[in-house]
C-alpha positions in Angstrom: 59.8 121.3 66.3 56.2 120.4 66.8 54.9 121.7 69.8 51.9 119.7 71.6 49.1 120.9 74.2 49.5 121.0 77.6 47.1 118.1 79.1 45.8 119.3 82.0 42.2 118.2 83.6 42.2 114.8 82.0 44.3 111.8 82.0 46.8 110.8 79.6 45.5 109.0 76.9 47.9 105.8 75.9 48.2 102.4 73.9 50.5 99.4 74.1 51.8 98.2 70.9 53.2 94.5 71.8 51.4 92.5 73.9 53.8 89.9 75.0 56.4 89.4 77.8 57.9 93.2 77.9 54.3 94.4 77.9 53.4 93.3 81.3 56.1 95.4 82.7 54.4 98.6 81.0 50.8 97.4 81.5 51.9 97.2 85.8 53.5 101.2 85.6 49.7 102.4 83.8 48.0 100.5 86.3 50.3 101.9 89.1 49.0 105.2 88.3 45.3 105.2 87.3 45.0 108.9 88.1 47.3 110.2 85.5 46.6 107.1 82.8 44.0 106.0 81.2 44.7 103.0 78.9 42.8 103.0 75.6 43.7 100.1 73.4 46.5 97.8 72.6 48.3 96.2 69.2 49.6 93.2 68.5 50.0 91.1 64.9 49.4 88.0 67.2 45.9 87.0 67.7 46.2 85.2 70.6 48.3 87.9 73.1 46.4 91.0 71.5 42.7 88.7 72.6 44.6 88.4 76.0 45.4 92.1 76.7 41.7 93.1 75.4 40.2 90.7 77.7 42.5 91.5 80.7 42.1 95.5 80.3 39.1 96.1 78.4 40.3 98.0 76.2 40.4 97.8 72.1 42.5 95.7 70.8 44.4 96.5 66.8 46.3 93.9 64.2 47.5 97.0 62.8 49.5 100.4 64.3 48.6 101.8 61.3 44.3 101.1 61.9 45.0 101.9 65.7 46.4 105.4 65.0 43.7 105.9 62.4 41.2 105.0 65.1 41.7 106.2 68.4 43.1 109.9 69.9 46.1 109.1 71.5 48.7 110.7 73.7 51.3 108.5 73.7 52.0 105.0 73.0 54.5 102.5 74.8 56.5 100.4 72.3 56.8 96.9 73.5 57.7 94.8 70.5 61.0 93.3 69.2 63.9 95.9 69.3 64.7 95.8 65.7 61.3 97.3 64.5 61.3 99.9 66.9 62.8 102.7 64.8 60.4 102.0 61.9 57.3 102.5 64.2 58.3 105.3 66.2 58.3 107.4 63.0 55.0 106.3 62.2 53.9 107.4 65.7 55.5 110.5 65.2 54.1 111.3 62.2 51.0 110.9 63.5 51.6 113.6 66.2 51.8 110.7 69.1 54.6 110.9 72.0 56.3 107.6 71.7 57.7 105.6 74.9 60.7 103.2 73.8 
């Protein structure tokens, strides 16, 4: 079992992957808390919600998971895509030593 650093004196660093419907939901809790979260960028394979969610947060915005976890030191990231690709990309943000919300 991999074990992960306590993050203490800094918020929690995370990323939305899916930018439509579901994601507002998940984009309302981060902002409910903007002592303990700290949005850093977003993913979507649609040009049009990912442009969207970069605008509306300021934040960088991925076509890719794969570039995005490449890219940026993450905590965790929030899954908010279609159900049925879910299980493919939470290994991938496993792998790459991320805590994945689903």
């Amino acid at each position: 079992m991999r074990h992960y650093p306590t993050i203490e004196g800094r918020k929690i660093r995370i990323a939305v992957v899916g930018c439509g419907r579901i994601a507002k939901n998940h984009f309302g809790s981060i902002e409910t808390y903007p002592e303990d979260f700290e949005l850093i960028a977003v993913c979507d394979n649609n040009q049009k919600a990912l442009t969207l969610a970069t605008e509306t947060y300021n934040v960088t915005g991925y076509l890719s998971l794969t570039e995005m976890l490449k890219n940026e030191e993450l905590d965790a990231i929030s899954i908010c895509t279609p159900s049925g690709i879910h299980p493919e990309q939470t290994v991938e943000i496993a792998e790459a030593g991320v805590h994945v919300i689903s």
